[in-house]
Structures are given as structure tokens and as C-alpha cells.
N, C-alpha and C positions, 0 to 999 in steps of 0.2 A: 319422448326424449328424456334419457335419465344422465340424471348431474353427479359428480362425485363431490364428497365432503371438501377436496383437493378444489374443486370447480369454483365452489362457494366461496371457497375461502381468498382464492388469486382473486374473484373478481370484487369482496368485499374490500381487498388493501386498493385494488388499484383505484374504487371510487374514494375511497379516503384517500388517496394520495392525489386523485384530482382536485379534490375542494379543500386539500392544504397547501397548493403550490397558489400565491399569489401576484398576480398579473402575468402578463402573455413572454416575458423571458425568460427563454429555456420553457415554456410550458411544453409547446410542441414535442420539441425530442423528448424530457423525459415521458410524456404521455405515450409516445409510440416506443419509446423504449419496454417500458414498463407493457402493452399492449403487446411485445412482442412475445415475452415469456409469458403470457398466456397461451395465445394463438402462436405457435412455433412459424415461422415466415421467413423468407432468405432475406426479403428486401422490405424497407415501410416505404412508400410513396407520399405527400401529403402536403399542402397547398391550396392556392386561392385562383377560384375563375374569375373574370371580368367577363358578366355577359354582353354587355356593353359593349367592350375594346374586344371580345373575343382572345382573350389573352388570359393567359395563367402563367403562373411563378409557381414551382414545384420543388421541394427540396426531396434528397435522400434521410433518414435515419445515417448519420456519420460512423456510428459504432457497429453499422451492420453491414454494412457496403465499403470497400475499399478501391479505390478507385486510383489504379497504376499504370495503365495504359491511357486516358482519356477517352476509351471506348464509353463509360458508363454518365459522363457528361454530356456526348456529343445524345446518345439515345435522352436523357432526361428532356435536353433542349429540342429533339426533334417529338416528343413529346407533349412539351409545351404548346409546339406549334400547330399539332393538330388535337389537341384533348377536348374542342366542341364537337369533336366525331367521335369520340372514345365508348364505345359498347356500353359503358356500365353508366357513365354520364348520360346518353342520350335515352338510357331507360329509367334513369332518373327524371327526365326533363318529362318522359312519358307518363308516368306513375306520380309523380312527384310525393313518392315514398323515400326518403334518404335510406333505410335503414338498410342492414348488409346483403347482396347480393352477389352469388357471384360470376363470372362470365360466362361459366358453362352455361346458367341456368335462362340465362337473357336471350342467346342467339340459337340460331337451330345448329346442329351436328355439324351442318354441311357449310355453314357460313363462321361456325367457329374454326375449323379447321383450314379455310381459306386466311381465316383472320391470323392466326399462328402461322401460315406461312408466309404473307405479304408485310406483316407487319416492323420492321426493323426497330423501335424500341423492344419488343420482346425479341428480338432476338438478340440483342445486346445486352438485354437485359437478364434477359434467362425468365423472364415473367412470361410464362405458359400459362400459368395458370393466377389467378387474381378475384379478389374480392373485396369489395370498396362499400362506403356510406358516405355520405354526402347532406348538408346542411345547409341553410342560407347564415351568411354572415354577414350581411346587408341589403339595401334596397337592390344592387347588382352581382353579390361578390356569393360564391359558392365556396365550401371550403370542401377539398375532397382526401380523403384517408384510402389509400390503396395498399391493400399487403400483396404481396406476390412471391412467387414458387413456382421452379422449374420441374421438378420430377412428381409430384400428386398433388392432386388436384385439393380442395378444403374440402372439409367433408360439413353436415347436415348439421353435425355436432359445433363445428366450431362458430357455423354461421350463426347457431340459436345463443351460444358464447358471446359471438358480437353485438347481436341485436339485444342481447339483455345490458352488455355495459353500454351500447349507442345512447338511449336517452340522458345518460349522467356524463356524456364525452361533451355530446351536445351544451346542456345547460355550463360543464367545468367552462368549455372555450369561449361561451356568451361572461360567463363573470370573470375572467380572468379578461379578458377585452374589455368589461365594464371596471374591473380596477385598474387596467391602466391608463382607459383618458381619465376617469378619477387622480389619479397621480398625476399627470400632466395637467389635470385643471389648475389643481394645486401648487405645482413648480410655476405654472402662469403666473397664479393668484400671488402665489409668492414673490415674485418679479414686477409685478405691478402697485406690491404694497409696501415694494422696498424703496424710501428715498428720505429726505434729509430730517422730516420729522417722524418717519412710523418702520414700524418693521415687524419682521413674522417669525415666532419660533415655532415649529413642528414636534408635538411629541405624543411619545407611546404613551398607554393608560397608567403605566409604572412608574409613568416622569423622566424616563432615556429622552434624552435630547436626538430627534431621528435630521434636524434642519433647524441652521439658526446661521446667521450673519454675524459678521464681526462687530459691525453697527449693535444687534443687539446683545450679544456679549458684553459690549462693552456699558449700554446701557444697564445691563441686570448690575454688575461690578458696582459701577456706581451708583447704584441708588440700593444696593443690599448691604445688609451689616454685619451678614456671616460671610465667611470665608466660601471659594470654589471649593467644591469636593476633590478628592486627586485625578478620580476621573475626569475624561472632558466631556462625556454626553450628558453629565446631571447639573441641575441647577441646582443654588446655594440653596439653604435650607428655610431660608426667611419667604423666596418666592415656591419652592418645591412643596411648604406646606400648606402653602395658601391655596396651590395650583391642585392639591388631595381633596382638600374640603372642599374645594370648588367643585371637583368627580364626583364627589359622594352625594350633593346635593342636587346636582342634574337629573345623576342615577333616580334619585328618591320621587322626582319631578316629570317621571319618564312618560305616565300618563297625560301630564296638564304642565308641561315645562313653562317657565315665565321668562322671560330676560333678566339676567343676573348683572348687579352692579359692578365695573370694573374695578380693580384694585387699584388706586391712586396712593401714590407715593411721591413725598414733597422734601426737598432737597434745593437749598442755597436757591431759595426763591422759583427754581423748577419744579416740574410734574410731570412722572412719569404713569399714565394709565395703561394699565394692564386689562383686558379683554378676552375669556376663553369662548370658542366657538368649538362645541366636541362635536365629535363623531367617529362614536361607536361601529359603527358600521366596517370603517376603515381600521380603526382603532389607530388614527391620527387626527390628532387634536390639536387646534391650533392658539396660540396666544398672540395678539394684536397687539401690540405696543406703541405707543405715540408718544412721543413727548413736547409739552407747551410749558411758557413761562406762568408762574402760577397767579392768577387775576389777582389775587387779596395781596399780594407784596407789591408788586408792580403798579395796583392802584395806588400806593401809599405817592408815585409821583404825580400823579394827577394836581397835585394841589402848585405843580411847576407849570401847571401850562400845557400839559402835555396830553395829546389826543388820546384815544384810547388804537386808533390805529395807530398814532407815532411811538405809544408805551409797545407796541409788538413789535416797530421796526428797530427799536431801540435793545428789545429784549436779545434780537435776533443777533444785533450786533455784538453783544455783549460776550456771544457763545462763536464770536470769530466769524461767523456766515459775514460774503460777500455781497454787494450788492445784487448780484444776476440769484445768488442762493437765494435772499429774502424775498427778492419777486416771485422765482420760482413757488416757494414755501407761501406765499400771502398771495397768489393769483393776481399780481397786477406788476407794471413796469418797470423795469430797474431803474427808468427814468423817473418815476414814480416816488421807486427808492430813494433815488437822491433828494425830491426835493423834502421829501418824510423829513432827511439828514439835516438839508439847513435848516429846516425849521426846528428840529431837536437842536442842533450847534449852539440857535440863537435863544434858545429858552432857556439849555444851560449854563448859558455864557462861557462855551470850548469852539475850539475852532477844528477840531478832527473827531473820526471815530475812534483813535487810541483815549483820546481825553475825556470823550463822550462816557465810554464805555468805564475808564476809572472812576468819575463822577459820578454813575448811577450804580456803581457797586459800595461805593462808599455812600452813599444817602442809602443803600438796602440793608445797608450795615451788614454787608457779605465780601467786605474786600479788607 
């Protein structure tokens, strides 16, 4: 089989173009877009079996198919409904070779030509002639890639075409599905580490802010002593160079990485710790944020009487949290909470949390 310089070259962009498109939206079409100016094809076919449910979900290529009548939906869906009989599937199931075949080659003369005439997706479809690869995409799930053309058949050449980009389609659609529950692990993680004392900012290796909350926005603002940039995806420049040397030194650590100390920053008796968790891999990196009242000021009330649990419930109130928020934030009862309050009340000699809270700004000598 000989290749032309032209052959090499189509199928070396299209594997660089599968291992720079990341995660699974829009991977599809443009992969078979891009697969189709290789292999010239009327139609792309290409979707998921459930061997399980015995059910597939099949999409067209949208840029290659136009669909005006509803003839070319109604075949897709009757399709769907019978693709665990489909000729090049069940010699998949045989072989359990994915790689390209095409139908002529699967069935005898006499049973392909029955199959072109009984068949009513190729006939609607105008899919005469077809050549497919198939792959597992889970413990159940099949993914299937079908080209097809009405007037000749694929020839020898195009097949050996397929089967040299199949192993890099394969691995692109395994990592493009392995980045996007990565990304949704993430949108999780980020959801579960949002609440009234911590928060997540997400960013590129360059310092582009890719995901950040208002919460910590508002946090950086205040506890930074440069100014925002004009941009809105970079951080000030007091946390963005901290957040450099933090990269460079992971980078250096890549062999034998240690855990690195957060970045704590102390303001009107608070702390905010800062926390990078990188990864390279994604090239999304994340910063953990918390903030707590700072022990060495707050202890200064101690010598009032005051618990070191009631100096937190106290700290809490200070920054406006409600009773239901400081339970929340301290794991125990709002009921809890209040009695924390009389006994702070009666140590300070106040009788509210407005008065509470001027009295312990004023003894922090922050009010």
C-alpha cells in the first residue's frame, strides 16, 4: 500500500488536532468533520451503544447532511432501533477487532445485496456502501464511527487511512472524556468548598483567573494592597506574585514535591490563608482560601473571661454572621449559639450583639 506525502500530512494535523481539542464538547463533530476531508464520505454516522439497554443514540455530522424533508431523521431513529443487528457491529462483537472495516468485506455478495435491498436506513439514507470502527467507552457503552456513500464503494486505500488514524481517535476520545469528569470533578469540588468561611479560585499556569466567586473576590480586595488590574481575570499583583513563586517552586519539586505553607495574610485582627493545590496535567490550578479570626488578637480577650470557643462565637459576630451562620461555620447548634451569646453579654457587661460586637472592636483597638 503506498501513501502520498499529501496522505501523511492530512493524517499528521488531524492527530494534532485531536490531542489539542480539550474535553468532549464539540470534540465529536469536529473530529469527523475534520476525518471527513480525509476520507471523502457523503455522510459521518457516530454515537454510543448500550449493550446492556440494547439502545444507541446516533448523531449525523450537521455540516454534511441536511436534513429538509425529515426523511434523514426518521432512518437515523429507525437505525437506532435496530444497530445490535447492524453487519459491521455484529463483526465487531465477532472479532472484537474495532478497527475499520468495511461492509462489503464482512458479508457474502449475496447477503450484502439482500442487505441493500431490505434495508430502509440505507435507503434513506443513501448509505450503500459503509465503513465503520468501533471502540469500548465503558464497562457497556460502544462508541461507533460510521462513514458512508451511495455511488462507490471505499476502496483498500482509504481503509488502511482509517485504521492508521483509529488508534490516536481512540486514545483522543478516552482523554477528552477523561478531561471532562476532570472538569466536573472540579465544578463539584468547587461547589462544595464554597460557603461562609472558604472558597476556590481556579487558575491557568499564566495567573488568568479561568473561576472565582464573588466571596473570593471580594476576599483578595480586601486583604490585598495593590490595586485590581483593568482586567477582570488577573489577580492584584501582591497575591499573582506570590501565586508565580509558588509555580516555580512546585515546578523545581517535581521529583520529591513536599506540601507547601499557605500564604496567610493578617488584617483588623482576621486571616486569610491562602493554599495552591496545582495541576499541571489540567493546567488548572487551584487556590483554597479560608478565612478565620486571627488566635494572637482575639486571645488578647481571654483575660475577660472568655472561652476560647466563645472568643470564635464572638469573632463571628463581629463580621455580621447570624446565629444559624455561626453554627453552621462552628458545627454545633444555633441553640448553642445563643447560649455562647449570654454568656459573652454577661462577661462583657452588654446586653446585645450590636453592643457585644462595639466592645470587642474597641478592646482589639480595630474600631
Amino acid at each position: 500500500m503506498r501513501y502520498t506525502q499529501q496522505d501523511f500530512e492530512a493524517v499528521l494535523e488531524f492527530v494534532e488536532g485531536l490531542y489539542a481539542w480539550r474535553g468532549l464538547q464539540d470534540f465529536a463533530g469536529r473530529a469527523m468533520r475534520s476525518l471527513a476531508r480525509i476520507i471523502p464520505t457523503e455522510r459521518v454516522i457516530y454515537g454510543d451503544f448500550d449493550i446492556e439497554r440494547q439502545a444507541a443514540r446516533l448523531a449525523l455530522e450537521p455540516t454534511i447532511i441536511r436534513d429538509e424533508d425529515g426523511a434523514v431523521n426518521a432512518a437515523l431513529t429507525g437505525l437506532e432501533r435496530r444497530f445490535g443487528d447492524h453487519p459491521l457491529y455484529q463483526y465487531y462483537l465477532q472479532v472484537r477487532d474495532g478497527g475499520a472495516q468495511k461492509i462489503t468485506r464482512v458479508m457474502t455478495r449475496s447477503r450484502y445485496l439482500q442487505y441493500c435491498h431490505t434495508d430502509e436506513a440505507i435507503r434513506q439514507l443513501g448509505g450503500k456502501y459503509q465503513m465503520g470502527v468501533f471502540f469500548s467507552a465503558g464497562p457497556t457503552i460502544v462508541t461507533a464511527v460510521l462513514l458512508t456513500r451511495g455511488e462507490r464503494d471505499f476502496t483498500e486505500r482509504e481503509r488502511a487511512l482509517m485504521n492508521m488514524m483509529y488508534p490516536h481517535l481512540v486514545q483522543a476520545f478516552r482523554h477528552a472524556a477523561s478531561l471532562t469528569r476532570l472538569h466536573r470533578d472540579v465544578g463539584e469540588l468547587f461547589e462544595k468548598l464554597e460557603g461562609p468561611t472558604s472558597s476556590v479560585i481556579v487558575l491557568s499556569g499564566t495567573g488568568r483567573v479561568k473561576r472565582w466567586s464573588g466571596q473570593a473576590r471580594s476576599w483578595i480586595a480586601q486583604y490585598c494592597r495593590t490595586p485590581f488590574p483593568a482586567g477582570e481575570d488577573r489577580l492584584p499583583d501582591c497575591f499573582a506574585e506570590w501565586y508565580q513563586r509558588q509555580l516555580s517552586l512546585v515546578a523545581e519539586e517535581t521529583l520529591s514535591p513536599s506540601p507547601r505553607d499557605p500564604l496567610i495574610v493578617d488584617k483588623n485582627g482576621r486571616q486569610l490563608l491562602v493554599q495552591l493545590i496545582p495541576d499541571y496535567f489540567r493546567d488548572e490550578h487551584l487556590l483554597l482560601l479560608s478565612e478565620k479570626c486571627s488566635a494572637s488578637t482575639w486571645s488578647q480577650l481571654s483575660e475577660y473571661g472568655l472561652t476560647p470557643r466563645e472568643l470564635e462565637v464572638l469573632a463571628w459576630v463581629t463580621k455580621g454572621k447570624t446565629n444559624p451562620d455561626i453554627a453552621q461555620i462552628l458545627g454545633m447548634s444555633a441553640r448553642t449559639v445563643q447560649k455562647h451569646l449570654e454568656h459573652i453579654y454577661q462577661k462583657l457587661g452588654v446586653e446585645t450583639r450590636t453592643t457585644a460586637t462595639v466592645r470587642a472592636l474597641k478592646m482589639l483597638g480595630t474600631e
